[in-house]
C-alpha positions in Angstrom: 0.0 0.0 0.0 1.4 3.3 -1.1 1.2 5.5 2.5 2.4 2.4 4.2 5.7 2.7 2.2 5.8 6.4 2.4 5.6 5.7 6.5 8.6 3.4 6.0 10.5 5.9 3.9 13.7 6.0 6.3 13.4 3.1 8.4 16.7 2.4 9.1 17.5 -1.6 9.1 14.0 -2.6 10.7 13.3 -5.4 8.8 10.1 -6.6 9.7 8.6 -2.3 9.0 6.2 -3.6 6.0 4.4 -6.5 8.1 0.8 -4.8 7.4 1.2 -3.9 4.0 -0.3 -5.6 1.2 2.4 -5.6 -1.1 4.4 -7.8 2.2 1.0 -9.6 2.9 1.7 -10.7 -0.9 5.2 -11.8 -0.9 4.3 -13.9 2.6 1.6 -15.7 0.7 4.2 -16.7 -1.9 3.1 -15.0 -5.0 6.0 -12.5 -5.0 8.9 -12.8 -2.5 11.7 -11.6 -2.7 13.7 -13.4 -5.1 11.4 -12.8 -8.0 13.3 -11.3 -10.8 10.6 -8.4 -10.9 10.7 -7.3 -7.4 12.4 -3.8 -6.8 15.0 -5.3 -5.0 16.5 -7.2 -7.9 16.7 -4.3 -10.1 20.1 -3.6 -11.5 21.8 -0.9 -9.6 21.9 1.3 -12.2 17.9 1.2 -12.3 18.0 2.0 -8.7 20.3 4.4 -8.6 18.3 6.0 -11.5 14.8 5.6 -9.8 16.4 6.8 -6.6 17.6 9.9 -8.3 14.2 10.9 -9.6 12.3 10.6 -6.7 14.9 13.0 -5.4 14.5 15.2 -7.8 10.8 15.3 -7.7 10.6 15.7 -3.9 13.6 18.3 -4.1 11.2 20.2 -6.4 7.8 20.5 -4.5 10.1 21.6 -1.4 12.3 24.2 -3.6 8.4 25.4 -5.0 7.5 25.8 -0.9 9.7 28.8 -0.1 11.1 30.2 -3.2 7.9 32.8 -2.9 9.1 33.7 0.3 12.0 36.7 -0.4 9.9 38.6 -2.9 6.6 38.9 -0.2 7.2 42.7 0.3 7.4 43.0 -3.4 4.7 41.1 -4.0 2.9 43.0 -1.1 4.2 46.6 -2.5 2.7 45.8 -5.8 -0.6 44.9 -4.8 -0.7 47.6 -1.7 -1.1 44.9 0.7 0.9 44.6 4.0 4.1 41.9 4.0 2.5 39.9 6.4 -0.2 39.0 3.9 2.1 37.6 1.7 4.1 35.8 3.8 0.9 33.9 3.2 2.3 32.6 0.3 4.6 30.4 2.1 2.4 29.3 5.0 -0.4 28.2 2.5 1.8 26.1 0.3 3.3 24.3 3.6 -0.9 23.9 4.9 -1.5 22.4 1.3 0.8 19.3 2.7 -1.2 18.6 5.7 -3.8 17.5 2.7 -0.8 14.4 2.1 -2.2 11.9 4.2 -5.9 11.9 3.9 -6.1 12.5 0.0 -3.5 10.8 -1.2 -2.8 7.7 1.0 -6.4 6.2 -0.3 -5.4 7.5 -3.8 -2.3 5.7 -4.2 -3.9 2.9 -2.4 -6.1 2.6 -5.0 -4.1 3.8 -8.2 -0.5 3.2 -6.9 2.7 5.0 -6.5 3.7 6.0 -9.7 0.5 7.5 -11.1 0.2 9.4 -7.5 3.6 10.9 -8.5 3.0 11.6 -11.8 -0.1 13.5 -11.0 1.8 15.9 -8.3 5.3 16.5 -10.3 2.3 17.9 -13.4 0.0 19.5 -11.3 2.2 21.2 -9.0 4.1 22.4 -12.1 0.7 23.5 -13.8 -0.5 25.4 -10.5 3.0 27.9 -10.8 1.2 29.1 -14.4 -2.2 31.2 -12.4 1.1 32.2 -9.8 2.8 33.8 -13.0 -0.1 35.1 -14.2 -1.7 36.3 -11.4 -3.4 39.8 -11.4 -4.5 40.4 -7.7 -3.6 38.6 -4.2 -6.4 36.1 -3.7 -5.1 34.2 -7.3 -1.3 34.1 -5.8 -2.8 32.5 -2.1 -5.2 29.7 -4.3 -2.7 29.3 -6.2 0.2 28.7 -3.6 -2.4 26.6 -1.9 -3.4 24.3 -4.4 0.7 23.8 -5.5 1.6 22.5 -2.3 -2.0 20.2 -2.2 -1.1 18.8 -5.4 3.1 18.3 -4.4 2.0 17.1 -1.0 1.3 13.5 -2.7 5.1 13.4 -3.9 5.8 13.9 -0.8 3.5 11.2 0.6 4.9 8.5 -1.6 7.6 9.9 -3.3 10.6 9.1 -0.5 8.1 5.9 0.4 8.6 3.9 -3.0 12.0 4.1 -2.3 12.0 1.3 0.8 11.6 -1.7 -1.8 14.5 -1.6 -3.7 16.7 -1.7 -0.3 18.3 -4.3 2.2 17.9 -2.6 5.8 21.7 -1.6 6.3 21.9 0.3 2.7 18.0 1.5 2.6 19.5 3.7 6.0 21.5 5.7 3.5 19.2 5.7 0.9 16.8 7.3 2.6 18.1 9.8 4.3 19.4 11.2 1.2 15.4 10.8 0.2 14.8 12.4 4.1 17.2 15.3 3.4 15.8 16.5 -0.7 12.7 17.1 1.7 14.3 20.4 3.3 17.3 20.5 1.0 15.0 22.2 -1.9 13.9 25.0 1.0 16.6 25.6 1.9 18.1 26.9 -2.1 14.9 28.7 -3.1 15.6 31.7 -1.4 18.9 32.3 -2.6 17.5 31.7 -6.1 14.5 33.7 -5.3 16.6 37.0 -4.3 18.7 36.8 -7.5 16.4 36.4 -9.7 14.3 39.0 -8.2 16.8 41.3 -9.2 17.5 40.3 -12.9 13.8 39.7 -13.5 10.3 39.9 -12.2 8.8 38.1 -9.3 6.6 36.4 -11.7 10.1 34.5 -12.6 9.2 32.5 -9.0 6.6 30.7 -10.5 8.2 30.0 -14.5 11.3 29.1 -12.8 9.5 25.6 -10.7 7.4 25.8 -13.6 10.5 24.5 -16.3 11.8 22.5 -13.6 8.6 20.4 -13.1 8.0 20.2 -17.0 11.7 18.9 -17.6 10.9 16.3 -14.3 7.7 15.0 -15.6 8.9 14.2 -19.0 11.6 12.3 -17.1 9.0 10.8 -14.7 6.6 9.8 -17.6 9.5 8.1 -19.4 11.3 6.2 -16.7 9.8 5.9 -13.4 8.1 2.6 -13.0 6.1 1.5 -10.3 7.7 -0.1 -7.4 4.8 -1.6 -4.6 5.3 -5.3 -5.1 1.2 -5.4 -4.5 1.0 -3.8 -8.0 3.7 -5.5 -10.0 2.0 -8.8 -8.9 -1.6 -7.3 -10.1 0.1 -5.9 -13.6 1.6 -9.6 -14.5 -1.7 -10.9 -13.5 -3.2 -8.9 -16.2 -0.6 -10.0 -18.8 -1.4 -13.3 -17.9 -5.2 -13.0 -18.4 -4.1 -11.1 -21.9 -2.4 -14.6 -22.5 -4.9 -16.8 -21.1 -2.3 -18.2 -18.6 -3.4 -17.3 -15.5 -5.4 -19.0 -13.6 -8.4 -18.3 -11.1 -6.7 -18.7 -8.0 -4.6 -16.1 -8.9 -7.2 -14.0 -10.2 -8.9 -14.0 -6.5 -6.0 -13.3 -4.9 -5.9 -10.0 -6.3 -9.7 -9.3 -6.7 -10.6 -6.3 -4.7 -12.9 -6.1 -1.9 -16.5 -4.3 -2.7 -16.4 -0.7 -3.2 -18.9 -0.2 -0.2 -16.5 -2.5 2.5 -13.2 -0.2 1.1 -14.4 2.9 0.9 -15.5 2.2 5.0 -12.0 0.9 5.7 -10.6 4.0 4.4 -12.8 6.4 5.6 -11.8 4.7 9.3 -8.0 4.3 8.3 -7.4 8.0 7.1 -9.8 9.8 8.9 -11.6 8.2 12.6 -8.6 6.5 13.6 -5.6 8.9 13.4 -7.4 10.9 15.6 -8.0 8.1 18.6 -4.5 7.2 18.3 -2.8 10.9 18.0 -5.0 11.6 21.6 -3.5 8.4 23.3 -0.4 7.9 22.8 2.1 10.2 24.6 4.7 8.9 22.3 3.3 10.6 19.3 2.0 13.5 20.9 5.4 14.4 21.8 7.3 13.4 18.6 4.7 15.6 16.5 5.3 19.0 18.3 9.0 18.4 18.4 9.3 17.5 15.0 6.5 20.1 14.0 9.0 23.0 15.9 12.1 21.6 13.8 10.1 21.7 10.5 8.6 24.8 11.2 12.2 26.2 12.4 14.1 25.3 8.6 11.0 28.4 7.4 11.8 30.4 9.8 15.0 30.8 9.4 14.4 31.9 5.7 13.2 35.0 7.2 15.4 34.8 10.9 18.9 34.5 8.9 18.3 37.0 5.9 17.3 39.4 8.8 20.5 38.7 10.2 23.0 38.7 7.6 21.1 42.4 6.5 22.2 43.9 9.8 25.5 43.0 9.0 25.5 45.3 5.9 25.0 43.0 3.4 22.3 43.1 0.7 19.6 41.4 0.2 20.8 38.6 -1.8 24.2 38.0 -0.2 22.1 38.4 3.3 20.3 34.6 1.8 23.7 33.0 1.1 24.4 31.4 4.7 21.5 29.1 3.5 24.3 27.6 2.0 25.7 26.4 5.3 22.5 25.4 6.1 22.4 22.6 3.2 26.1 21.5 4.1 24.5 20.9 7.6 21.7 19.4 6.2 24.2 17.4 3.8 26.0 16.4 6.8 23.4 14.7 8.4 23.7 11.7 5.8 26.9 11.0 6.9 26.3 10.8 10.6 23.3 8.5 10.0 25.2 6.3 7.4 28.5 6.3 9.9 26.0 5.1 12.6 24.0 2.8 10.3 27.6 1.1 9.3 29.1 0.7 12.6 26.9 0.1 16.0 23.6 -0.4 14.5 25.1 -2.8 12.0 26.4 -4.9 14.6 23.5 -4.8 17.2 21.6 -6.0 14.3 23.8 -8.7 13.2 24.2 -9.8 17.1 20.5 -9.8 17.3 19.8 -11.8 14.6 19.0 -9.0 12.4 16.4 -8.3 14.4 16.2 -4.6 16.1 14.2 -2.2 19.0 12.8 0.5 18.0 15.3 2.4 20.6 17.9 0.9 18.5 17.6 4.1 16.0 17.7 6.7 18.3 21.0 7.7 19.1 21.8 10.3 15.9 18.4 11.8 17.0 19.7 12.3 20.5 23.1 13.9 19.0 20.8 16.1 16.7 18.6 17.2 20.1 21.8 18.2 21.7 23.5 19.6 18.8 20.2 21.7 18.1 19.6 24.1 21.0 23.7 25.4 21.7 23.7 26.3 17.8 20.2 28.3 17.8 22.1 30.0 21.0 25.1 30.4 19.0 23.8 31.7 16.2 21.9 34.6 18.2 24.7 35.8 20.3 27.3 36.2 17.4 25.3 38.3 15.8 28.5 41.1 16.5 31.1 38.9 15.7 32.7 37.5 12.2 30.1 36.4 10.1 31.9 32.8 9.9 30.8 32.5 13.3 27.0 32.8 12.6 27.7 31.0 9.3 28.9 27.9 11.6 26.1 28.3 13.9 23.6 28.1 10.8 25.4 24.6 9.7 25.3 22.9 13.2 21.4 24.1 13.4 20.7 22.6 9.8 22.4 19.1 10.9 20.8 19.1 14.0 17.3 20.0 13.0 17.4 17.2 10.0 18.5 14.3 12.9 15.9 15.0 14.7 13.6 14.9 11.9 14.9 11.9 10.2 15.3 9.7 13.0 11.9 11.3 14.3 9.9 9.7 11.4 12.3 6.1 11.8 11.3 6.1 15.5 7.3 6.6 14.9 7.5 3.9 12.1 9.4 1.5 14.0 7.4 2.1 16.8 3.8 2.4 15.1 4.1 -0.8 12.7 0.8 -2.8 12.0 -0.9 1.5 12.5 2.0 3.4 11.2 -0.9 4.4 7.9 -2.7 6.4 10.8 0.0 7.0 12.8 1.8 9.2 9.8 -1.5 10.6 8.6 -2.3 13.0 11.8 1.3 13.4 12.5 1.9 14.9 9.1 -1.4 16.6 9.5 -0.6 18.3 12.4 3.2 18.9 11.7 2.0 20.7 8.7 -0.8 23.0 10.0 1.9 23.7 12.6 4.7 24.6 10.4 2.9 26.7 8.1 1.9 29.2 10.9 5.6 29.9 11.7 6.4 31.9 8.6 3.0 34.2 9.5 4.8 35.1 13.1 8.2 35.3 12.5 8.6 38.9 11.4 5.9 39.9 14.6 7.8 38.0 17.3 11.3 39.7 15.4 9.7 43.1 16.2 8.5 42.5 19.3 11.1 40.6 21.2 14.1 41.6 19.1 16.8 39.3 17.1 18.8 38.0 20.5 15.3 37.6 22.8 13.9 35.9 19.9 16.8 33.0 19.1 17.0 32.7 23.0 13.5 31.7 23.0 13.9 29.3 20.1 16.6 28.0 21.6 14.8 27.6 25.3 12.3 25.1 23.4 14.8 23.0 21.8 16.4 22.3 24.7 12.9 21.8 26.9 12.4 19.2 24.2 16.1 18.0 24.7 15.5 15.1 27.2 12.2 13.6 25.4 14.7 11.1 22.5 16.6 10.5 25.6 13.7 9.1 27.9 12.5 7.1 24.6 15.9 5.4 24.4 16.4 4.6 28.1 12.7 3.9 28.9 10.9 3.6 25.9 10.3 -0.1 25.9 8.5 0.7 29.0 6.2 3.2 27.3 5.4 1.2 24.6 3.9 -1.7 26.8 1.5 0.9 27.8 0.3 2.0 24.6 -2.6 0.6 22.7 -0.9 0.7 19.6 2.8 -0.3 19.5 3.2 -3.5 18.7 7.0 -3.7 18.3 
């Protein structure tokens, strides 16, 4: 099932994370395990290293679209006589377009798979920047921004997702974290393109400019990608086969669906009823959601905080969104600290364990990231009168410590949340998203009102309240789990 394998997108080495999908249910019975020449994890490398890259690319793209709007709101906002905040809309409504993710698209790709569910967000997105270009008064540029980011929020809930097939545990780690990283990697380089071409050209250029890079993607997408859920391979041979007249019926009713009445009911209890009973009682994903909600929401606003920043320092406007730069080497570096510990002690616990892990087992670059994060938002506030290479560090450390604790984040709910990780990931992406998208609205009120120190001091102060919560779920989290309703791991 397509949501199922976006909530597995960077599970790192839990082998047993697809036990309640349908594409697993499947392979158990037989009908495609995973020796089968066709399943994703007997591809050639160069197919997966190809498929890989796309689904990069197209999630780097809907998260470059988010914020590349976000430098040219006050001259957006001067052109229409409307006030900055307003536009900073822009931004905000893209990000609330994701929370749609989950409870849209989950059922869709259910139903039509993973590659179609792609296709339809890498065109649609891209076909959503043209009423942006055009756009001849405010309420066109906030649809329009809201409607992009409903459309790109199915790549982003199956685009890293198909990616967990084509994997072993140890090297799907890596993988997907590079998948994990595209996520805030394209956020983070839309504001410097934004400012420059801002200045060369019209604002209008921020919509043409996703625009050519989602036309140049789907004509790549439309050509190569090819669907990966086992589930659906099985059901498109079983089609052949009928073509051919060699399958038989016993095949045929293994993949017959179930009545339109009985699925739409599970669905409408899976995406919508049940993420709610399980986000109110369990403590675990309460607390995961509004850290991880703060980190995300934190990566856009610092594409307000750190131009701010750089500007009182003298520098212009564009060179003032260059230290976003340090911010991708940070979130760059992240990779490596989770492919370091994926080779060495995680390898090995596995390995001793009969490759067979807890879901504790994947929290210790999440706890680095936690303790990274909240020094290098200090750091980054109190050098504001030094060298600029100072704040320019600070900026790196807070990139590579807020993607840790995101990335392990979503590893730690899956592995926790297995046989309910479908409703698990549907309110928690929900709610990270409505979250997130309010922090860009506040950003420039809470600059004014506290000033540029107060404010990173009281950033700061959160990250480090959340500080001890990955290190109770390592040392205690077994316990928690045998209270929960839920976790079955």
């Amino acid at each position: 099932m397509a949501y199922e394998q976006s909530a597995t997108m960077i599970e790192l080495g839990n082998n047993e994370g697809h036990t309640s999908s349908p594409a697993t249910q499947i392979e158990e019975s037989g009908l495609l395990d995973s020796k089968d020449p066709d399943h994703p994890r007997n591809w050639s490398t160069v197919a997966k290293v190809s498929f890989c890259t796309i689904v990069c690319a197209a999630v780097f793209g809907v998260s470059f679209a988010s914020s590349i709007l976000g430098p040219a709101a006050s001259i957006i906002a001067h052109e229409y006589h409307v006030s900055e905040l307003t536009m900073q809309l822009g931004v905000s409504l893209f990000v609330a377009g994701f929370a749609a993710g989950p409870l849209v698209w989950g059922p869709f790709a259910e139903a039509f798979g993973n590659r179609t569910t792609l296709i339809i967000g890498v065109i649609l997105c891209g076909v959503w920047q043209i009423p942006l270009g055009m756009a001849k008064n405010v309420p066109t540029i906030l649809v329009s921004r809201f409607l992009a980011g409903a459309f790109g929020s199915s790549i982003t809930t199956v685009g890293s997702g198909i990616l967990t097939d084509l994997y072993d545990p140890i090297p799907r780690g890596t993988t997907l974290a590079f998948a994990a990283v595209s996520i805030n990697l394209g956020s983070s380089f839309a504001p410097i393109v934004a400012s420059y071409s801002t200045i060369e050209h019209s604002w209008r250029w921020l919509a043409w400019i996703p625009l050519i890079y989602f036309c140049c993607l789907a004509l790549i997408v439309l050509l190569f990608l090819r669907e990966s859920d086992p589930s659906r391979i099985l059901a498109a041979r079983h089609i052949r086969g009928s073509q051919d007249g060699s399958s038989d019926e016993e095949e045929h009713s293994t993949t017959n669906p179930r009545s339109p009445v009985r699925q739409s009911h599970e669905l409408l209890v899976k995406y919508l009823k049940k993420p709610v009973l399980l986000f109110v009682q369990e403590p675990i994903l309460i607390i995961l959601t509004i850290y991880m909600a703060f980190v995300y929401g934190l990566l856009y606003l610092s594409y307000q905080l750190f131009p701010i920043a750089f500007r009182t320092r003298g520098w212009s406007a564009p060179a003032a969104t260059l230290p976003f730069i340090s911010v991708a080497v940070g979130l760059f570096s992240s990779v490596a600290v989770i492919s370091l510990y994926m080779n060495t002690w995680y390898k090995r616990k596995w390995l001793e364990r009969g490759q067979i892990s807890t879901p504790e087992d994947s929290l210790p670059p999440m706890i680095f990231g936690s303790v990274v994060l909240p020094p290098a938002i200090f750091w980054f506030g109190w050098t504001l009168d030094s060298h600029p290479v100072s704040q320019l560090l600070a900026a790196g450390f807070i990139g590579l410590g807020l993607q840790l604790v995101f990335t392990v984040g979503v590893v730690y709910i899956v592995n926790v949340y297995r046989a309910h990780v479908v409703s698990a990931f549907a309110i928690h992406i929900t709610v990270r998203s409505l979250v997130a998208s309010t922090f860009p609205i506040w950003t420039q009120s809470m600059y004014l009102g506290l000033g540029f120190k107060n404010m990173t001091n009281v950033l700061g102060a959160f990250a480090a309240l959340m500080l001890p919560f990955p290190l109770l779920f390592f040392f205690y989290g077994p316990r928690i789990r045998s209270w929960s309703r839920y976790s079955e791991s």
